[in-house]
N, C-alpha and C positions, 0 to 999 in steps of 0.2 A: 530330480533328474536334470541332467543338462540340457542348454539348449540345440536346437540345431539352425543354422544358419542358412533362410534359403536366399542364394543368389538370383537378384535376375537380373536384367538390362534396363526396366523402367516399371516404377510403381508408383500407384495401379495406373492399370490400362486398360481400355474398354474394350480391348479388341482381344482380350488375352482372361476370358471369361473361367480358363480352365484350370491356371494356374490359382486364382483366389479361390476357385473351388476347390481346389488339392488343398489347400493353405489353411482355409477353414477347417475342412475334413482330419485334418493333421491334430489341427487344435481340440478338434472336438474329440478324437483318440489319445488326448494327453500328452500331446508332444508340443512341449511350449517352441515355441518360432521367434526368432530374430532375421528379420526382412534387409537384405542388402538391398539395395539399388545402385545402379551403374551410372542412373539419370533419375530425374525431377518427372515428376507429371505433366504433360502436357495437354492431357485433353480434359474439355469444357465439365465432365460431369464425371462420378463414380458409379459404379451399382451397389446393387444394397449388401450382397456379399462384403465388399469391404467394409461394410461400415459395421458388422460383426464381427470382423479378423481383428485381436485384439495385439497383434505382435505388434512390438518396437520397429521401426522404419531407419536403418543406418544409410543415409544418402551418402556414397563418395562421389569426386569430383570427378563432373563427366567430361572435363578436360584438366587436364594440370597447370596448366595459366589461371582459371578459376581461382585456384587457392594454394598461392608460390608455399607459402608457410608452413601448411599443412602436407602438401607434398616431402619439402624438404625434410619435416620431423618424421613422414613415417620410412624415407629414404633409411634417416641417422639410425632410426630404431631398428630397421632391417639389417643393418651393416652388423649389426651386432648381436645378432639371432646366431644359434651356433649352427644352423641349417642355412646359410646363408650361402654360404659358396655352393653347394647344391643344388639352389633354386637358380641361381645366377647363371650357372651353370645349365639348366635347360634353356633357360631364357635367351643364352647368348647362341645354344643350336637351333631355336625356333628364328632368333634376328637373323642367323645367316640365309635361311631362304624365305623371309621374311622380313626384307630392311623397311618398314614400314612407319610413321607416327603412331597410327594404330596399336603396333605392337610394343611401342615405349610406353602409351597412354597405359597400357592395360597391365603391363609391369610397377608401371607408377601407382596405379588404383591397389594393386595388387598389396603393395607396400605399407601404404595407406589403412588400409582393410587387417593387414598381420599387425599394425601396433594400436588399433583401435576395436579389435576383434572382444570384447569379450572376457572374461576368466572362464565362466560360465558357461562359453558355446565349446561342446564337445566335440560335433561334425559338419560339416559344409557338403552342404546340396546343391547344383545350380541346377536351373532350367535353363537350356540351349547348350549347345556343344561350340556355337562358334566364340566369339568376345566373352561373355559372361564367364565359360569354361576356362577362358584364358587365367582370366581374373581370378578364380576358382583356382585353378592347380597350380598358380605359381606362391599362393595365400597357403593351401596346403603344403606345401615343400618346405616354404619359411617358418610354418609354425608348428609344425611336423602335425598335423592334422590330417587324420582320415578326409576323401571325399568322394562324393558321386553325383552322376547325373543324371537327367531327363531331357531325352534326344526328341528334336519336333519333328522342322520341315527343313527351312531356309538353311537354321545352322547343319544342318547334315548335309544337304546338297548343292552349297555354296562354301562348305571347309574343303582344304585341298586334304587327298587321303594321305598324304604323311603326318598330317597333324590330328587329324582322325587318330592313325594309328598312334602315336605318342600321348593323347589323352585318355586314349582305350587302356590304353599300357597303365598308365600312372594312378587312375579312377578304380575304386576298390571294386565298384560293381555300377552297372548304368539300368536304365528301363527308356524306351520308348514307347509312341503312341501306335504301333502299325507293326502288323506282321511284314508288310515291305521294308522298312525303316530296321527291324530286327534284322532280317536276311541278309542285309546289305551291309550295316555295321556289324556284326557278329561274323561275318565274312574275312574284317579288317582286325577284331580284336586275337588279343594272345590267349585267350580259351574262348572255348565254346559255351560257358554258362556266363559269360559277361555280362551280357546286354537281356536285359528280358523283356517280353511283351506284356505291358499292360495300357488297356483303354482307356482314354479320357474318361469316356460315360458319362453318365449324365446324374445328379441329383433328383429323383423325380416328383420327391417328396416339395423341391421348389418350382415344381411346373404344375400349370390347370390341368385338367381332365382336358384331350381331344378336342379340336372343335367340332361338330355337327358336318358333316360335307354338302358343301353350296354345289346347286344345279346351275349359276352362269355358265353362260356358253356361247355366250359372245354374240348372242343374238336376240331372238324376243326373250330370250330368260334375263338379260342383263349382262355388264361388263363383266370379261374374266380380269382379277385382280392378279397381278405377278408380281412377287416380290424376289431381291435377293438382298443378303446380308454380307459386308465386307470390305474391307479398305479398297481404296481404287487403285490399286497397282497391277503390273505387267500380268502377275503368275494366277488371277481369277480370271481373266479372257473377258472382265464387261463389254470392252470394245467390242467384241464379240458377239454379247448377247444385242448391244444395241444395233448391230449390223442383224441380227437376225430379225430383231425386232420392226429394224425399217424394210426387211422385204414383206414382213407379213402386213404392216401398211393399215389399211382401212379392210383386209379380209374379214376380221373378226373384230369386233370391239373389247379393245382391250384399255389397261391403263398398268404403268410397271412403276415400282417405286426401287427405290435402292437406299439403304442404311447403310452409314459407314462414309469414316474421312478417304484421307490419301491424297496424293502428290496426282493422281493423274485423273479428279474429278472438273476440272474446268475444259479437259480434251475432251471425255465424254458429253458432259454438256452441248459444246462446242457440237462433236459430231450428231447427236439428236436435233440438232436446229439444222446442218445442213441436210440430212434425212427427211426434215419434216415431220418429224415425231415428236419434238419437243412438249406440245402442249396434252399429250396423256403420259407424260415421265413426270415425276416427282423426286428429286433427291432431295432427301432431310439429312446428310450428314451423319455425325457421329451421336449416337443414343442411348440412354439408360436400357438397361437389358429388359426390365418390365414392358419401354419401349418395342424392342425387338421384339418379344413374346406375345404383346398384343398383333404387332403387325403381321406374326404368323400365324397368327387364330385369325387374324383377316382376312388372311390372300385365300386363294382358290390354289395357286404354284408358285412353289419355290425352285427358282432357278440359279446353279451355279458352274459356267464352263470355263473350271481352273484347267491352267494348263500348265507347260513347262517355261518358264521365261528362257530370255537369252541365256539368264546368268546362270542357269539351273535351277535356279529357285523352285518350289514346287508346293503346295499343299499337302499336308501330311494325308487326317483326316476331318474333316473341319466341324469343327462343334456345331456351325450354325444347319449342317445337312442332318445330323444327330436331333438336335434341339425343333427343327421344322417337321422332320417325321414324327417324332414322338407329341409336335400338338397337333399329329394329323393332317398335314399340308401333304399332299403330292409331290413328288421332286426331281428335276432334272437335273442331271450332272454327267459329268464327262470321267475315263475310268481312265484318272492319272492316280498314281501312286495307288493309296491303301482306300481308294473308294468306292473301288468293288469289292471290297472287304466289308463295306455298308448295304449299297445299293445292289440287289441282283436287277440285272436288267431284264422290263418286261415285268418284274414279280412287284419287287419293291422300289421301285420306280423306272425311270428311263435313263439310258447312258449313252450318249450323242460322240464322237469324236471332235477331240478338241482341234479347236481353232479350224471350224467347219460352222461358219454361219447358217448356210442350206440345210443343214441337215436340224441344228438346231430351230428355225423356224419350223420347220416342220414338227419338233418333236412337242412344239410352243402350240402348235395350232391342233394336232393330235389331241393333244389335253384339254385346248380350253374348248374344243368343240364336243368333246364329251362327258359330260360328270360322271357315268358312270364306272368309267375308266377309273378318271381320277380319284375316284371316291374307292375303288378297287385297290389303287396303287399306293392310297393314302393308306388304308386300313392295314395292309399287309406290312407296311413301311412302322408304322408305329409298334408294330406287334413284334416284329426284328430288333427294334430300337429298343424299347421298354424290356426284353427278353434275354437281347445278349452286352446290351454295352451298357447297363447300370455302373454306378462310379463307385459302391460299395466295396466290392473285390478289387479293384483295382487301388482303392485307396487303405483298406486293410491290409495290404499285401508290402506298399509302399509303408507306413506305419511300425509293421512288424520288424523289414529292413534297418529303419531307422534307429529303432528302441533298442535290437540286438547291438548296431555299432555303439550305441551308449552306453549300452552294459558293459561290453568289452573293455571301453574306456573305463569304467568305471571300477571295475574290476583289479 
């Protein structure tokens, strides 16, 4: 059987837990994989997921100065593709309302990728709709290859909808992670069975059993333990959490830790020392995911108040609120996008409105002053999780799509 080529922006990545879970899952359904990359790895460790993906790793140049030579040759080779004027031809209506470097880089990659492609790889999948997809549909144009995608967060609500809709248009069939994400682009595409819903989910068969639920409560029981999981940027709201954090103070005895890199963890920091909170927060950084896992069998709450950034950016549904409920942690989160699609509030945990530190200290001291709550909101939480969002149907479903486009091909 042929291969199928999955496009992403950067591999691996720790932060990006769902995609080597699809990727494995794929393999392990008989669909051999050839891994694009956009970029190099940049972060300190892997998880053990990857080191079971046994695909081929194609790095192209994440800039085109990088490697003049290699650009140039897949330039030559493209000029001479008999779909060539075609793809040149989208590319030059996407530069006119998009005069960007951005947008040469990814025509350049594109080029790159169509004379270095494979004889073997049959169809092209990327994950993300914004640059990767770029990559993705000008690769298929040139080499007349079927493709499709897997729509998240950022690249749907940070692409402008004209270019939404021209990828909709060109993409054989798409899936995303949210019945939000579905409504929204299937709104934009040219039918109505384009885009389908299917969940990350979860693998459960690589998670422990539950943990047990701790009676801290921040008082003669002992510290309540908080954790959250995620890069430090704008569209999680931490600033947030640590403003709620510094009004609850010395009310309760707490201690909060946070996993996860990003650009905006020495501002965080920063604001914990002028709060005065500093010496019960802990940030460890970016972590093996066994990491993460233990530190959710740790905590007592897991806390996440994603919100909408400036740019739009947004959280789809995030693995680490999936992954916390199902080892049993309690969890608070805020209901942007598709996560009350997870979280009922009240039932299967708490839903605070974002970018509302008040309301979020309170819903922090709610919790750690009672276990029996939390131990209520944890049980029902795991039971939702483990119930409806396993990664099995979602990844068979995905699998089946795939094997049909290589039949066709093959055909």
């Amino acid at each position: 059987m042929s291969r199928v080529a999955v496009i992403v922006k950067g591999y691996p990545r720790l932060s990006e837990t769902f995609i080597a879970q699809e990727i494995l899952g794929l393999e392990e359904r008989g669909i051999e994989v050839l891994i694009v990359s956009l970029r190099r790895p940049t972060d300190p460790a892997i998880h053990d997921m990857h080191r079971k993906i046994r695909a081929e790793v194609l790095y192209l140049p994440e800039y085109l100065k990088d490697d003049p030579a290699r650009v140039r040759a897949g330039r030559r080779y493209a000029e001479g593709l008999a779909d060539y004027a075609a793809a040149e031809e989208a590319f030059r209506r996407d530069l006119a309302r998009d005069n960007t470097v951005n947008r040469w880089r990814r025509w350049g990659q594109a080029q790159v990728l169509a004379r270095e492609l494979p004889a073997d790889v049959g169809w092209l999948y990327v994950h993300y709709l914004h640059t990767p997809a770029s990559v993705a549909r000008y690769a298929a144009l040139l080499t007349g290859r079927g493709w499709s995608f897997s729509a998240h967060a950022k690249d749907i609500w940070t692409t402008p909808e004209w270019e939404l809709r021209e990828k909709l248009a060109d993409a054989a069939w798409g899936v995303t992670c949210t019945g939000f994400n579905r409504d929204y682009l299937g709104g934009l595409a040219d039918r109505d069975d384009k885009v389908g819903l299917v969940y990350h989910g979860l693998d459960f068969s690589r998670f422990p059993d539950a943990a047990a639920p701790a009676v801290h409560d921040g008082g003669d029981a002992g510290p309540v333990s908080i954790l959250s999981v995620g890069r430090a940027v704008e569209k999680k709201g931490f600033d947030d959490l640590i403003r709620a954090l510094g009004r609850i103070g010395g009310t309760v005895d707490w201690r909060f830790e946070h996993i996860g890199g990003g650009a905006d963890l020495d501002k965080l920091k920063a604001q914990a020392e002028r709060l005065g909170i500093a010496d019960r927060i802990r940030f460890r950084g970016a972590r093996a995911h066994d990491d993460v896992i233990q530190a959710m069998l740790d905590a007592d709450l897991f806390v996440l108040p994603s919100r909408i950034a400036k740019s739009g950016d947004r959280d789809g549904l995030p693995n680490v609120l999936m992954e916390a409920q199902a080892l049993g942690t309690a969890c608070i989160a805020t209901p942007v996008s598709a996560i009350p699609e997870l979280i009922e509030d009240g039932r299967t945990g708490l839903l605070v409105p974002p970018r509302d530190p008040k309301a979020l200290a309170q819903a922090i001291l709610d919790l750690a002053q009672d276990p029996e709550k939390r131990a209520r909101l944890a049980r029902a939480g795991e039971e939702r999780v483990r119930s409806t969002f396993a990664s099995e149907p979602g990844l068979d479903r995905i699998t089946a799509m795939l094997k049909a486009e290589l039949a066709r091909k093959a055909a």
